[in-house]
N, C-alpha and C positions, 0 to 999 in steps of 0.2 A: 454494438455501439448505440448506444440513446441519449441525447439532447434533449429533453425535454427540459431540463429543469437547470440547464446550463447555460441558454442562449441570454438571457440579459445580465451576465459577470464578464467584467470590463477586462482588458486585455491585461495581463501583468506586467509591469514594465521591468521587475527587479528580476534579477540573471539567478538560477539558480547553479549553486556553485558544486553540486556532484555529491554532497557530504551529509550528516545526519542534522536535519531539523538545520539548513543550513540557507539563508539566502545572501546571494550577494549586493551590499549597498550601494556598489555604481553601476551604471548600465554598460557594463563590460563583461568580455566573456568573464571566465571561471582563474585562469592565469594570471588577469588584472586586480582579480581581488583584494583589497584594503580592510575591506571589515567583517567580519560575521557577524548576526543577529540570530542569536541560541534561544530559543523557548523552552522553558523545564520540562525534562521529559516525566516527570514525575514530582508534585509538590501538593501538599495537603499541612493542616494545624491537627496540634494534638490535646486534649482537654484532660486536666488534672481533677475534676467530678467526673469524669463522664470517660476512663482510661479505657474500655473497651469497643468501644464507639468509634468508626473510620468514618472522616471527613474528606476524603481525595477526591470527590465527588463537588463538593463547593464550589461557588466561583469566588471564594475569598480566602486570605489567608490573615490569619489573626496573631497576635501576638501583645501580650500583656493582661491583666489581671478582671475579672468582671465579678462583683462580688466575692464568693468564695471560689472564682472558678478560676486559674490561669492557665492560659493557650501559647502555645507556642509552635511555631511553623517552621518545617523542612521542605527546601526546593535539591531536584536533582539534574544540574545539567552535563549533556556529553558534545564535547568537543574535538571530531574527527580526525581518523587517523588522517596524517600529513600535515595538520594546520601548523604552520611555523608562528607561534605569538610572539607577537612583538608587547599586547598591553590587552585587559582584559576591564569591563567594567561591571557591574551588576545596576539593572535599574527596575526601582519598583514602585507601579503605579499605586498613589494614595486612593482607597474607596472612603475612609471612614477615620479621621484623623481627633487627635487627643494629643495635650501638648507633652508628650510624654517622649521618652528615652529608647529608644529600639536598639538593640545589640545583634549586629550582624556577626555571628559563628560561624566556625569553621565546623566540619561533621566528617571525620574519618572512615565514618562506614558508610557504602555506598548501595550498599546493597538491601536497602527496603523498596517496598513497592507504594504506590498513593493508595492502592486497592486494600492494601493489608496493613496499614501503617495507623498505630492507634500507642498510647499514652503508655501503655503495658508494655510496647515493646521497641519505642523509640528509641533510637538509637544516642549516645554521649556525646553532649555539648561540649566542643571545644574551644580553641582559647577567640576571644573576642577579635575579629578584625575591626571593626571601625562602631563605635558608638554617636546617635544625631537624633534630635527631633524630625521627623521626616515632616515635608511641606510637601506640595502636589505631588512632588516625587521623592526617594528614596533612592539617592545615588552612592554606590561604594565602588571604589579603586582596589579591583583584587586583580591585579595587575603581579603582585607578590605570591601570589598563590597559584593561581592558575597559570603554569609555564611551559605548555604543551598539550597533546591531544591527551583523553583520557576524560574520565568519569568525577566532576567534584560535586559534591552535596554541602550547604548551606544551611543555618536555621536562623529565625528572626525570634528574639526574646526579649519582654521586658518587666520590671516591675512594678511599670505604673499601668495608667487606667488601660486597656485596649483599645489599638490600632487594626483598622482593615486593611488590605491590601489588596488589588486586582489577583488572583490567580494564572492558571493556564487555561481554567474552563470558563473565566470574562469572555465578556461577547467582545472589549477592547482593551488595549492597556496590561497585554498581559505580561509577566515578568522575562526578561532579556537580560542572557548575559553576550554584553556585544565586546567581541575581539578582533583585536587589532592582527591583522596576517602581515608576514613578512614576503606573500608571495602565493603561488598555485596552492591550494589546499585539496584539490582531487589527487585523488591515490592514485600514484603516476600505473601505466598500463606497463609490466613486467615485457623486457626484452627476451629474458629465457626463465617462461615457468619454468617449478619446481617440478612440476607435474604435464606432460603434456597435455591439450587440449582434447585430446583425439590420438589415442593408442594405436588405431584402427580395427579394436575388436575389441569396440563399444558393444554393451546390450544392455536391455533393459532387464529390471529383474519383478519383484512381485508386486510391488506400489510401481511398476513402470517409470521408476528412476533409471536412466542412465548413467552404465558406470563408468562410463565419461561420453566427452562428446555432448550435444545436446539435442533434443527433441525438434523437429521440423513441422510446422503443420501450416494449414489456410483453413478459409471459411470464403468462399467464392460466390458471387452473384448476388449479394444480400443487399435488398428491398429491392429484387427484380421477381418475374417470375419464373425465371430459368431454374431447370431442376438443379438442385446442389449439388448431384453426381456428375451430372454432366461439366456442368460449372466448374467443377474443383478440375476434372479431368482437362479442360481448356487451357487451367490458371496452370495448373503441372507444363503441362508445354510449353505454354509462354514465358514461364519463369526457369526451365530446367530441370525442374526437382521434384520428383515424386513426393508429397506431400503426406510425410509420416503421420501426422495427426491428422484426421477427420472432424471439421468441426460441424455439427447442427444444434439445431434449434427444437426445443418441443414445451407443452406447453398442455395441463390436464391432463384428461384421457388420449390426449393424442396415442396412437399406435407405437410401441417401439422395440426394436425398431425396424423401420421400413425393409423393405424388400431391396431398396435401391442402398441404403445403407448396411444390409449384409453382404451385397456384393460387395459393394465397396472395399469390408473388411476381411473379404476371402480370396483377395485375390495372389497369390503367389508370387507373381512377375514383380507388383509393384503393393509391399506388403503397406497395411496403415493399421492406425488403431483408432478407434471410433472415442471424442470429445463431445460427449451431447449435453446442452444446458438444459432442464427443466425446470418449467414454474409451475410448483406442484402445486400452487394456492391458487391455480388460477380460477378464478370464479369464483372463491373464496378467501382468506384471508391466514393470514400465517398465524395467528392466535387459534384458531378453528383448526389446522392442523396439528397443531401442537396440541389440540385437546382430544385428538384423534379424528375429528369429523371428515377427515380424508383419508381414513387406516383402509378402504374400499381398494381409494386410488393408487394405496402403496403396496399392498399386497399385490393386485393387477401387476402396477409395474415390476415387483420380484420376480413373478413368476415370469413376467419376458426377458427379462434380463438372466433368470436362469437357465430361460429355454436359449437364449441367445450362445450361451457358454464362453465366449473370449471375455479377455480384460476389456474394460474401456473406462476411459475417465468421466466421471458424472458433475455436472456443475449443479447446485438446489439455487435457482432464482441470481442467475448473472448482475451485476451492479447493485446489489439491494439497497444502496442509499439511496439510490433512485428513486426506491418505490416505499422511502420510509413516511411514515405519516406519526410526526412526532405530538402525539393526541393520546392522553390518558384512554383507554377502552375503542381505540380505532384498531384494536386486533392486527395493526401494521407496524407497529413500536420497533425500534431495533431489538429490543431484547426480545419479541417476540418471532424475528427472525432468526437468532439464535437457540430459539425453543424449537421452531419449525424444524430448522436443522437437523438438531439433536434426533428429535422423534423420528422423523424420517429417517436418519443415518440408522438408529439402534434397532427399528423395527426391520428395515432393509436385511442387518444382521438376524437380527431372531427372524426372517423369514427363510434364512440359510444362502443370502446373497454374498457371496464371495467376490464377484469379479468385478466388486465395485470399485474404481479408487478414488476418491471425491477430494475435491477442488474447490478450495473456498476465495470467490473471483472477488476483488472488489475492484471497485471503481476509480481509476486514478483523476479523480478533482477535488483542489484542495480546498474548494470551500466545505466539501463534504467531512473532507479528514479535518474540521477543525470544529465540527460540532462535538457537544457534549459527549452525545449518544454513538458516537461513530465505534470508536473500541467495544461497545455492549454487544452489537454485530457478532464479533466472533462467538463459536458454539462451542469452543473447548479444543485443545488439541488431541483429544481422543476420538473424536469423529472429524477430524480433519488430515486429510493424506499430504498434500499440495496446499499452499497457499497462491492466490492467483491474482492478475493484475488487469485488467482492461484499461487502456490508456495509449492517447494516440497526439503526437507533436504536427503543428502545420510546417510545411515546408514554406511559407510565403511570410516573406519577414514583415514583421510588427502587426502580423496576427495573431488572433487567441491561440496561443500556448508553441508560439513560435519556437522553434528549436530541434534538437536530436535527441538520440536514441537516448543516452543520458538522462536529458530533461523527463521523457515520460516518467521515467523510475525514479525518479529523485524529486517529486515535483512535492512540496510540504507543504502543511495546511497553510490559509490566511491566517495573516499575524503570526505569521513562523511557526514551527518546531520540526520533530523528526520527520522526516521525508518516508515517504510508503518504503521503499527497500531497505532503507537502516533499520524501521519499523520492523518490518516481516523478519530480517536475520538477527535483530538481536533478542525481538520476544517469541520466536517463535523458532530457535534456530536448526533446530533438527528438519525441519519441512524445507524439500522442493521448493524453487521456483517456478511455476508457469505465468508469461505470460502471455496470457490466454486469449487474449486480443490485443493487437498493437498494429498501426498505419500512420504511415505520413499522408498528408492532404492538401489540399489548397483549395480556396472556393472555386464551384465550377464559373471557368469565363475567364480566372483569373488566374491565367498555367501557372508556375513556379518549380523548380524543377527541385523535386526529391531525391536526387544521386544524394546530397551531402546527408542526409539521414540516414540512406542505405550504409553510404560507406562508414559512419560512424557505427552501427554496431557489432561489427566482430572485437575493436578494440575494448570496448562496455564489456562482453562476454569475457574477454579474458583475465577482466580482475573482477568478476564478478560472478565466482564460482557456484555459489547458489543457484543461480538460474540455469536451470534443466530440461526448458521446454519453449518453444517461442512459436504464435499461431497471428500470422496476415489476414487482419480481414480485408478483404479488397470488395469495391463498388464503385463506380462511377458516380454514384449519388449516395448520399446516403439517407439518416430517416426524414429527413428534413428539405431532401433533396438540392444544397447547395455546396453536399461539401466532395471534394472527387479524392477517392483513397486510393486508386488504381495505381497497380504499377509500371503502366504503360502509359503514364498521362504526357510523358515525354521521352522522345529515343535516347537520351542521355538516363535518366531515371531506371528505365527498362535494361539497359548495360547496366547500371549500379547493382541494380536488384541481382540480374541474372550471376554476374560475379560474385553477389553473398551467397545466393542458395546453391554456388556449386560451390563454395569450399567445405572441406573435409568434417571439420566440426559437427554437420549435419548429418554424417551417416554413422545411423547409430540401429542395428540390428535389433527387431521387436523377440526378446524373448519366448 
């Protein structure tokens, strides 16, 4: 968990409602729901000079004629399962206005990407829903069209001079399609899965997915200086539950791994499997690894990890949006954490490391998931085992990121769109859940009692089959020293807790 670059974003005051790219307009739970506010999960223009050229990347969307050139723009938005519409509307901020005619289309095919989406292979303009000169804004009533959950795709055309419009990568003003609910829009939590929870002969297999059941882990005493074996072995008692995942921490040449950490993952009575994050830039920078200037450091690490011989999960640089430095030549770009990646995963293989399974962790803040550069991050689904999550709700209400187990997972960028979990399952859908740090909190001084978060996630787990792995970080303080994640910060809390980690769900056999 790290704060550095979180502490002056003001508290959100808008509910989020469980669902993809979804927030809710009144400050009510998720059941009171009236409105959705949808962000395109997908919208870019297409250029009739220039047909092989991807624009997704913009922060405009264009539409109409500039000398020889005319553009036309596709938005893609998804409207989650359960949402009951009662009325649907499209609204599109003006950047760059001409007195001209715009034709909002229907678009039957849904299935382009903003990445790959260019003039060659744009998809057929269908029949015209509403024709208007747009003024600041561009409002249409698809109210007729959109009648349920599901996937609709739009496009803006005209044949006069060209119109700008805000995109989804504007810093404001980005395009919304806001619906009207008839009610709850979270996917109600099944009375009798289709599938049990927990067979009771769970195990894991060779990426350390469980084949059912889910993963258990902690990360105990962090920013103290109690040793982390001893520490996890404390938190185990206190809570119950022998604590399947092992999480640390490492960083350079650090050693690994420790002596304290192969016991840890030898012990028979009480088996675990070792979660280590490393920052393999450190003291240098993720551009420089990617150009090999750290092939010393990866090699080293192969070879302990092969002398090591069990599985264990590897995380490359926890939260990297944290540490992005969005600066042409700062060798910290997202895409250069994406190169780092890469290199590091593929040499790890060509150095004949097997027992890797790697976790690709981001950071659950949604100012981060609303930059530009945030999706450049990932490093490909080929070097990626697990997709991962770090994200953590206060228990003290009408604090920063107030709420339950829900809310961390579903928590969508500023200015709307898809929320980290709809994210991860629908572009990534073959991969794991882990997440890989998660705690409720409250400031220290100021108890608040976290039962209501504990007991909210076993019912989150059970319509949320994806997730395969869940890791407590517990501290009394944390980097910052004011925030307490303990789950003992109250005897009511510590009951809640101790009740999650002894249900069944969690015992899940390490292959």
């Amino acid at each position: 968990m790290r704060r550095s670059k979180l502490k002056k974003y003001s508290v959100l005051t808008a509910v989020l409602a469980g669902a993809a790219g979804v927030t809710a307009a009144s400050p009510a739970d998720a059941a009171a729901a009236t409105t959705l506010k949808i962000t395109a999960g997908d919208d870019a223009y297409v250029s009739s000079a220039r047909t092989g050229v991807v624009f997704g990347a913009e922060n405009k969307l264009v539409a109409g004629v500039s000398g020889k050139e005319t553009k036309t723009s596709f938005l893609k938005f998804a409207v989650p399962a359960g949402t009951k519409v009662a009325g649907a509307r499209l609204t599109l901020t003006t950047q760059a206005s001409t007195p001209s005619t715009v034709a909002v289309r229907q678009v039957a095919n849904t299935t382009w990407t903003e990445g790959k989406l260019t003039a060659a292979n744009a998809p057929a303009l269908g029949s015209v829903l509403m024709s208007a000169v747009p003024g600041a804004t561009l409002s249409v009533d698809l109210g007729k069209v959109v009648k349920g959950p599901g996937t609709y795709a739009f496009a803006l055309s005209s044949t006069g001079a060209a119109v700008r419009f805000n995109s989804a990568e504007a810093t404001s003003g980005a395009p919304v399609l806001e619906v009207t609910t008839q009610g709850d829009v979270s996917p109600p939590v099944p009375s009798a899965p289709a599938k049990p929870v927990n067979n009771g002969n769970c195990v894991t297999d060779a990426k350390l997915v469980p084949s059912c059941g889910v993963l258990w882990g902690a990360a105990a005493g962090g920013f103290t200086d109690a040793p982390r074996d001893q520490a996890l072995r404390d938190w185990e008692k206190l809570s119950g539950r022998t604590s399947t995942i092992f999480h640390t921490y490492h960083k350079g040449d650090e050693i690994f791994p420790t002596k304290s950490e192969i016991a840890m993952t030898s012990e028979t009575a009480s088996p675990r499997v070792l979660l280590t994050n490393w920052k393999i830039a450190y003291g240098s920078t993720w551009a420089k690894v990617a150009q090999g200037q750290q092939d010393k450091r990866i090699d080293a690490f192969a070879a302990r990890a092969k002398a090591y011989g069990k599985k264990f999960f590897l995380v490359l640089n926890h939260e990297p949006e944290n540490d992005v430095v969005a600066k042409a030549g700062s060798g910290m770009e997202a895409k250069d954490f994406a190169a780092m990646y890469r290199h590091t995963i593929l040499r790890l293989k060509a150095q004949g490391v097997t027992n890797v399974v790697n976790v690709m962790a981001y950071m659950g803040n949604e100012k981060w998931m609303a930059q530009s550069w945030w999706k450049d991050l990932y490093p490909g689904d080929d070097v990626v085992d697990w997709m991962g999550l770090d994200s953590y709700v206060s228990a003290e209400a009408g604090y920063y990121h107030y709420g339950k187990f829900n809310d961390l997972l579903d928590r969508a960028p500023t200015g709307g769109g898809t929320n980290w979990y709809d994210w991860a399952v629908t572009k990534h859908a073959a991969k794991p859940i882990m997440v890989a740090e998660w705690g409720a909190y409250h400031r220290v001084g100021k108890i608040a009692d976290k039962a209501p978060v504990y007991n909210s996630v076993l019912p989150e787990l059970a319509k949320r089959s994806a997730i395969k792995a869940i890791v407590y970080f517990d501290t009394k303080k944390d980097d910052e020293g004011d925030r307490d994640i303990s789950i003992d910060s109250t005897a009511t809390a510590l009951a809640a807790f101790k009740k999650l980690a002894a249900d069944p769900i969690f015992k899940v056999k390490l292959g």
